[in-house]
C-alpha positions in Angstrom: 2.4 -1.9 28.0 5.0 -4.2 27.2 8.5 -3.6 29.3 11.5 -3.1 26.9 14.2 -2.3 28.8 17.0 -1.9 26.1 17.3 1.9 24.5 17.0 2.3 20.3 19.0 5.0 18.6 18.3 5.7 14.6 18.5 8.7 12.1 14.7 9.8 11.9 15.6 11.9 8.7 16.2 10.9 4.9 20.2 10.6 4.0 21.6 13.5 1.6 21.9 16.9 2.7 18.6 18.7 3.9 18.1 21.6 6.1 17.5 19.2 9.5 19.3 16.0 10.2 17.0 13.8 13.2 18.8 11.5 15.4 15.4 10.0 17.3 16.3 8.1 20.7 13.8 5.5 22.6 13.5 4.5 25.9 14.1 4.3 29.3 17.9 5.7 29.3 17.2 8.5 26.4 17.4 11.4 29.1 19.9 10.1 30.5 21.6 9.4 27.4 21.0 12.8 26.2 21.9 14.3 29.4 25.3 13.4 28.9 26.2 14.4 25.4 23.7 17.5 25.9 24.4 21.2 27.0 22.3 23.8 26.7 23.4 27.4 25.8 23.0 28.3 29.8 24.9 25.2 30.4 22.4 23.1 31.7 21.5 19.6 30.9 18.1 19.0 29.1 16.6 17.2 32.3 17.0 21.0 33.9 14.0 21.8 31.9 10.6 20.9 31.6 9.5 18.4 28.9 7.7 18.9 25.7 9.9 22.3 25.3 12.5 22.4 22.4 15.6 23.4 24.2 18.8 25.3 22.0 22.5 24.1 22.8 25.4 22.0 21.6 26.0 18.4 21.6 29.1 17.4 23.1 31.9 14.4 22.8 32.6 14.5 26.7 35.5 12.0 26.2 37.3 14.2 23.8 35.6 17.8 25.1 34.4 18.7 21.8 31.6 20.3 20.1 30.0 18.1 17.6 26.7 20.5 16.5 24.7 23.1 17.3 21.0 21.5 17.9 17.6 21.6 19.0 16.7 19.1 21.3 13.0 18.0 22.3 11.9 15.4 24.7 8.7 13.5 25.8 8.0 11.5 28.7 6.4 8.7 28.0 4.0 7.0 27.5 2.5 10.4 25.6 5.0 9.8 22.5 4.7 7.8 19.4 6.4 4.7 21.0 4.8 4.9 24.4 8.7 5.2 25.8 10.4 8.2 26.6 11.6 10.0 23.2 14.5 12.7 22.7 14.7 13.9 19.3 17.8 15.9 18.6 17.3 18.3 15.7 20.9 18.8 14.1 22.1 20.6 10.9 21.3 18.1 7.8 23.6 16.0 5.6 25.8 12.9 6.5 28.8 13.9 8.4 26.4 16.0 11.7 23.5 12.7 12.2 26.3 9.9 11.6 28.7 11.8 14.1 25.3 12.3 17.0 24.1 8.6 16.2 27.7 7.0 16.8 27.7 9.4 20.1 24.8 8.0 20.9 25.4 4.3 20.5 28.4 4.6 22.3 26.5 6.0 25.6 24.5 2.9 25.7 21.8 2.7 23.0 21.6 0.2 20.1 20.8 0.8 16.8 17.4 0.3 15.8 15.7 -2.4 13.6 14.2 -1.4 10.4 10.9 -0.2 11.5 11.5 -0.7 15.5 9.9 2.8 16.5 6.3 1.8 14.9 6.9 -1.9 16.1 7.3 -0.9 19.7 4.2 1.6 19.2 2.5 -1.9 18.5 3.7 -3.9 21.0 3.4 -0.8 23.5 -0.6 -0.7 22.8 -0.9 2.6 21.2 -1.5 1.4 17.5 -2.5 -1.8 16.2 -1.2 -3.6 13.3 -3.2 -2.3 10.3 -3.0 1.1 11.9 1.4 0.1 12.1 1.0 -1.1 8.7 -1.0 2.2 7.7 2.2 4.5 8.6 4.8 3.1 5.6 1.5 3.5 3.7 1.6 6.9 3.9 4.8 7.5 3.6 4.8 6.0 0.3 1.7 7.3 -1.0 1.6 8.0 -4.7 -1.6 10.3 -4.9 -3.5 12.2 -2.7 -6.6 9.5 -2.5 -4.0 6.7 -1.4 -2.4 9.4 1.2 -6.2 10.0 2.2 -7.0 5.9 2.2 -4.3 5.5 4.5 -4.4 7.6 6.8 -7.9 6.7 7.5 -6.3 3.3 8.1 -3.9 5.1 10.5 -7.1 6.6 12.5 -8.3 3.4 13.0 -11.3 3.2 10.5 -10.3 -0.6 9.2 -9.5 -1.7 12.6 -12.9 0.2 13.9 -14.6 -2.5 11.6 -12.6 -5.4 12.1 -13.3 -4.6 16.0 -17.0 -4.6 15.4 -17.9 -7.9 13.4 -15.3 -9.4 16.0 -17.3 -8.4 18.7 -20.4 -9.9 16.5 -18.0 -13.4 16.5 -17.7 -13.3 20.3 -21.5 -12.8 21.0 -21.9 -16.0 18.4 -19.1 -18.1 20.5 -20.9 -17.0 24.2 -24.3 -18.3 22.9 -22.8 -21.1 21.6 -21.4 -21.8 24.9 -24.3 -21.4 26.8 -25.7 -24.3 24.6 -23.1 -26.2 25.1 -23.0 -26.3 29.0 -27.0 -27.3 28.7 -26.6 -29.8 26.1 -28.9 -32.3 27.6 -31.6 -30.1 26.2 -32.5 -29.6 22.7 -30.8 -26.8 20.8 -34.3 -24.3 20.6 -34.9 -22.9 17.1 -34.7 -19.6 18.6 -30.8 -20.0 19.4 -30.4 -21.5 15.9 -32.1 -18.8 14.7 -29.8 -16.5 15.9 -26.9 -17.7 15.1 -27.8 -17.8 12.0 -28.5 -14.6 11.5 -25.4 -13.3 12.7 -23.7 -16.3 11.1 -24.8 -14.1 7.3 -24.4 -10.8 9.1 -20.7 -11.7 9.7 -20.4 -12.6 5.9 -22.1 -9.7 4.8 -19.7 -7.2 6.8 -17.1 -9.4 5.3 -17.5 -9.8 1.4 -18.4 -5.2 1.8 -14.4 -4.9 2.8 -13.2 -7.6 0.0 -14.8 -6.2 -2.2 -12.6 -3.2 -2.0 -9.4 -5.1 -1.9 -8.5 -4.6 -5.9 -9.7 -1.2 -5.9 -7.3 -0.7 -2.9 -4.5 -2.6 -3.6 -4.2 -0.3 -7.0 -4.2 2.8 -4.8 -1.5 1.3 -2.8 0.7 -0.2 -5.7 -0.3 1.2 -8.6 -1.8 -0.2 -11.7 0.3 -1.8 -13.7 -0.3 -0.5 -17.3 1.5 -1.3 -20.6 1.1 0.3 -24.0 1.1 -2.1 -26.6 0.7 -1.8 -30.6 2.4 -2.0 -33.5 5.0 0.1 -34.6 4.2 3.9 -35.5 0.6 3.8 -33.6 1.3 6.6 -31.4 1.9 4.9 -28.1 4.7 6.7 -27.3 2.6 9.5 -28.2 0.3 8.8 -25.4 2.8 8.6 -23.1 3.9 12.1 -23.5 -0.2 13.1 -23.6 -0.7 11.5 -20.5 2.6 13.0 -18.8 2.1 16.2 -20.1 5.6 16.1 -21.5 7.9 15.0 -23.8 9.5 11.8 -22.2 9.5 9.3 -24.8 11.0 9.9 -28.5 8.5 10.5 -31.9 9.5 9.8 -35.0 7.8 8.5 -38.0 10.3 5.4 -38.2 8.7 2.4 -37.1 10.8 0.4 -34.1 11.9 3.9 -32.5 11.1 2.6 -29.2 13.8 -0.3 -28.9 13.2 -1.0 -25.4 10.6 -0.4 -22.2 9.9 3.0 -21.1 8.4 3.1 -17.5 7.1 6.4 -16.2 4.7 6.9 -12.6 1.4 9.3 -13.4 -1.3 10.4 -11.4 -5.1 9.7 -13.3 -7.9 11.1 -11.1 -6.0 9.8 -7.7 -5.1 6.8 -9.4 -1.3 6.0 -9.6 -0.3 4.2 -12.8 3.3 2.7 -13.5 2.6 2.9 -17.5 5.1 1.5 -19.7 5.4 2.0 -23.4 6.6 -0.7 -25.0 8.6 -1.3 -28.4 6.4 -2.1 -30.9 5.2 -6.0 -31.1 5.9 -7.4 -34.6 8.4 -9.3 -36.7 11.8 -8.0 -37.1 15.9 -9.1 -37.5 17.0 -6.3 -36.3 18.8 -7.9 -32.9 18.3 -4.9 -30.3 14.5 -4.3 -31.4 14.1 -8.0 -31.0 15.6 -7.2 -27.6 12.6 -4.7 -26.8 9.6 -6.8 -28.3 10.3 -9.8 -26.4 10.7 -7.6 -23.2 7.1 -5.9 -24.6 5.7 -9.2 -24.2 7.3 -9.9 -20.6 5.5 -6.9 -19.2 2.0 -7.7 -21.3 1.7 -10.9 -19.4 2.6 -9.0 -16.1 0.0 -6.0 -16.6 -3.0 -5.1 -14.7 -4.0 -2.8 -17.5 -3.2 -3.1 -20.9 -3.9 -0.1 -23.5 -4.0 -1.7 -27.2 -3.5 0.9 -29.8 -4.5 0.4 -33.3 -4.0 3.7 -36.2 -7.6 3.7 -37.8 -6.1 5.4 -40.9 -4.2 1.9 -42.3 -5.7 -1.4 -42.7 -5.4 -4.2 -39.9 -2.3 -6.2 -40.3 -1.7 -9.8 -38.6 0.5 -8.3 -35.9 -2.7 -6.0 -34.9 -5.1 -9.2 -34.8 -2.3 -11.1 -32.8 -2.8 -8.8 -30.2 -6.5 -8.3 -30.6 -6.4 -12.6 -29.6 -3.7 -12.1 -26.8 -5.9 -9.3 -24.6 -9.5 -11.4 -25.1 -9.2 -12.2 -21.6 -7.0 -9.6 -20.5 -8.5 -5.7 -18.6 -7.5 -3.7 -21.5 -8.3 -0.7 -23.2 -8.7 -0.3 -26.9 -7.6 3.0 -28.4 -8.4 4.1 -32.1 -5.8 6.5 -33.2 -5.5 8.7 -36.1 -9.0 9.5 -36.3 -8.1 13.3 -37.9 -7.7 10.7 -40.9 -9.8 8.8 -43.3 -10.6 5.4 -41.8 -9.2 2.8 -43.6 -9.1 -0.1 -40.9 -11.6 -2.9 -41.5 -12.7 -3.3 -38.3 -15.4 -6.4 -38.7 -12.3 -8.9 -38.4 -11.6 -7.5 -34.8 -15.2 -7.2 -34.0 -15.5 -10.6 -31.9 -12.2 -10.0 -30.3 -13.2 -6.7 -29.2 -17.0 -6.9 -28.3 -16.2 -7.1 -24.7 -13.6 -4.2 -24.4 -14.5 -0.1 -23.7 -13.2 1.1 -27.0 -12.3 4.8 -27.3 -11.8 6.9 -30.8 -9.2 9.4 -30.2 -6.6 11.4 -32.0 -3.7 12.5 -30.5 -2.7 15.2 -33.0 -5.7 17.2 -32.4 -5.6 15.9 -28.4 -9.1 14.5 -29.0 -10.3 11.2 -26.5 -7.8 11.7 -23.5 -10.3 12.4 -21.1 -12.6 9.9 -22.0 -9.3 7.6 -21.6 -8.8 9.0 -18.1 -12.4 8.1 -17.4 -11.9 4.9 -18.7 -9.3 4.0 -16.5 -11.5 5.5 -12.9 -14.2 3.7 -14.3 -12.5 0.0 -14.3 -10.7 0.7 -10.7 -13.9 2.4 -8.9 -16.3 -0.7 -10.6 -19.2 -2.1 -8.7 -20.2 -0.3 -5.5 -16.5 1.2 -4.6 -16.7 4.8 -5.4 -13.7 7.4 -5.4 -15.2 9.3 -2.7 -14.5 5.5 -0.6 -11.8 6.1 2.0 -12.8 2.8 3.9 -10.9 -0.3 1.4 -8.2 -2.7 2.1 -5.0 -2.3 0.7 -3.1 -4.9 1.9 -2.7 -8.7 0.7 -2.3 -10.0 4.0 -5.4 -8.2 5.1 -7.3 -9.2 1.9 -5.8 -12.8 2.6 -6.8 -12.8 6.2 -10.2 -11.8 5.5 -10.7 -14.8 2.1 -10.4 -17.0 5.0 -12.2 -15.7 7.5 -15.3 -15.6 4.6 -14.7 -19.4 3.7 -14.6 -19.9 7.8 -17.6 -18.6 8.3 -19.7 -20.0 5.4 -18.8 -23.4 6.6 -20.5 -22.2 9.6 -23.3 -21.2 8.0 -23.8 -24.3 6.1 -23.4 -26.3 9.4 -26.1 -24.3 11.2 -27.6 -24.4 8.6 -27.5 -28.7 8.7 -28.0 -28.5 12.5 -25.3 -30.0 13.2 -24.0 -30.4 16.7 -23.1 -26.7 18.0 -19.1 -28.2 18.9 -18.6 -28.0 15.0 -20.0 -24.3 15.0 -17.7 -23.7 17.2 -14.8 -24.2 15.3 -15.7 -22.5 12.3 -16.8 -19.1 14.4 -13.4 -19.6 16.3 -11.3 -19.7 13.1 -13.4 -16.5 11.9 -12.8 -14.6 14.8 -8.9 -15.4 14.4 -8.6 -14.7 10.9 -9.9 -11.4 11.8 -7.4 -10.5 14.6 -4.6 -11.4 12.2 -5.7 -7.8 10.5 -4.8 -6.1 13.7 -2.7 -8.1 15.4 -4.6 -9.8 18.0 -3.7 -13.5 16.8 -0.8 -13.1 14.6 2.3 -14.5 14.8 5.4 -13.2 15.9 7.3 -14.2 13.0 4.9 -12.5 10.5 5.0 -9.4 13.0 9.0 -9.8 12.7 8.5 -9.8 8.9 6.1 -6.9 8.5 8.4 -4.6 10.1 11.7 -5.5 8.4 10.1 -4.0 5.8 9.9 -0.7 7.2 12.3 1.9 7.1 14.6 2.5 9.7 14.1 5.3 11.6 10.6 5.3 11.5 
């Protein structure tokens, strides 16, 4: 455990009013702290009772003799609490005026105000998490679906780190053998060491390219996927906006150009959180504010992850439609064939080249015909490959997904130079900058700057 002698002070609880206000204190003067703006309804002072017991009473201005809330107050001895420190957490009546008034009583009896994301930082530094487990708690906090809620807390349990800790381990046994052959290099390097470095050398890899391969699928359930619905006027995209949201959100009208600008709603598809946008329609126009809204369209096309082309089956292609059709060739997209409760009158055999690669799905929106084989779709392109939804174990974080890219390219140049035979000093190096790329992901190599920066991003309070 790391000695922090300073006490933090923060407001645990979201601002607005609520129920509960929290003003959570850390460290080594938090009883005493508490002790002196605390009475209990027997008079007493909460180090009068035992810990881990919620205890009723008042807290106190003892300068001015005043009441300032009735509260609940709860402390922990350390190192049995979140931070490893001792923790008071007084419970007050919610809103702004009861927490700001406890948290200035507070900081004026010694403690300083906390850094964005200070509590899980000093649960870090303190030993009890590491940092992909610290990283896992704003995770789940802002968790869009159940499956990333699920993801991360696994991540908060330890299940990446679990990992991470075992091909490490597989790094270290690689680095003692190859210092065992150092120390005896006036003999030959026997096939049988060679051997077996070699075969950990691809075991490493393997365990590796298994956890990158999850990064995209995981990075989506962390973020979102970025989908935009793009067509020409009158398609029906707002349409299936309102399908998908199972409400009327966006305006339907049979006026081409309705939607003028971007509409941006959050859904939930099968655990998968999507930030959809439906976008004014893309095609020629002088009218000024519609112009406005297609050249915005085309800002947030070239941004998407996802893009959902809709084209009405029951008119005939136009240039705008085959525009499009050329701009998503290499894009992930969807293509949707609306109107299909009417006769077909699209000729599709222009489109067929620019399409032949895409998942293209008839539907109707009048009759609500094709939305859950669009919902399918969309599982289908984020669980692709060997990543199923019933995964929990996948990295959702860049740096971790960074971290481990070049730990992979480490460790093939260690291959290759086994590999060559190469003198077992070079080896050395490229297991070596494995096995730090790897602590990076937990926080056994990083930097402090980039441990600085991971938690200014945090929350305070938290």
């Amino acid at each position: 455990m790391i000695y922090i002698d300073d006490t933090i002070t923060a407001i645990a609880t979201a601002p607005g009013e609520a129920g509960i206000g929290i003003v959570r204190i850390s460290g080594e003067k938090a009883l005493i702290i508490t002790d002196e703006i605390f009475e209990s309804k027997q008079g007493k002072k909460l180090s009068d009772y035992p810990v881990r017991r919620m205890t009723y009473g008042y807290i106190i201005d003892p300068d001015r003799n005043e009441k300032i809330d009735e509260v609940l107050v709860y402390y922990t001895k350390g190192p049995y609490t979140y931070t490893k420190e001792d923790v008071v957490e007084i419970n007050c009546h919610g809103g702004v005026i009861p927490v700001k008034k406890i948290l200035e009583l507070v900081l004026r009896k010694g403690a300083r105000a906390a850094e964005p994301g200070e509590f899980t930082k000093r649960a870090f530094l303190n030993g009890r998490i590491d940092l992909a487990q610290a990283e896992a708690v704003m995770d789940l906090i802002s968790a869009k679906t159940d499956k990333g809620f699920d993801v991360a807390l696994d991540q908060l349990e330890g299940a990446l780190s679990k990992k991470v800790s075992v091909t490490r381990q597989k790094l270290m046994d690689m680095l003692a053998h190859i210092e065992v052959s150092i120390d005896f290099s006036e003999e030959d390097i026997d096939e049988v060491t060679l051997d077996y470095l070699l075969h950990k050398s691809k075991e490493v890899e393997k365990d590796i390219e298994v956890l990158l391969k999850t990064a995209d699928t995981g990075k989506i359930l962390r973020e979102g996927l970025s989908t935009v619905i793009v067509g020409k006027p009158n398609v029906g995209k707002s349409s299936l906006l309102n399908a998908l949201l199972r409400e009327s959100r966006a305006i339907v009208t049979e006026v081409p150009g309705t939607t003028r600008d971007v509409i941006e709603e959050h859904l939930n598809i099968r655990g998968i959180p999507l930030k959809i946008i439906d976008t004014a329609g893309i095609r020629e126009t002088e009218d000024i504010v519609e112009k406005i809204g297609v050249e915005k369209s085309k800002e947030f096309f070239n941004k998407a992850d996802l893009i959902i082309f809709m084209l009405d089956i029951s008119t005939k292609l136009t240039k705008e439609d085959l525009q499009i059709l050329e701009l998503i060739e290499n894009k992930k997209a969807l293509i949707l064939m609306n109107k299909t409760d009417l006769p077909q009158k699209a000729d599709l055999d222009k489109a067929k080249e620019l399409i032949k690669n895409k998942k293209i799905i008839k539907i109707s929106l009048i009759e609500e015909k094709g939305l859950e084989e669009v919902e399918e779709a969309i599982e289908e392109l984020v669980y692709k490959g060997e990543i199923k939804a019933k995964d929990r174990l996948l990295v959702t974080n860049v740096r971790h997904k960074n971290s481990l890219e070049r730990a992979l390219q480490s460790m093939k140049e260690g291959t290759e130079a086994i590999e060559k035979k190469m003198p077992l000093d070079f080896v050395e190096v490229d297991v070596k900058n494995t096995w730090e790329a790897l602590g990076e992901i937990t926080g056994d190599t990083v930097a402090e700057d980039i441990i600085d920066h991971i938690f200014k991003n945090f929350c305070i309070g938290k």
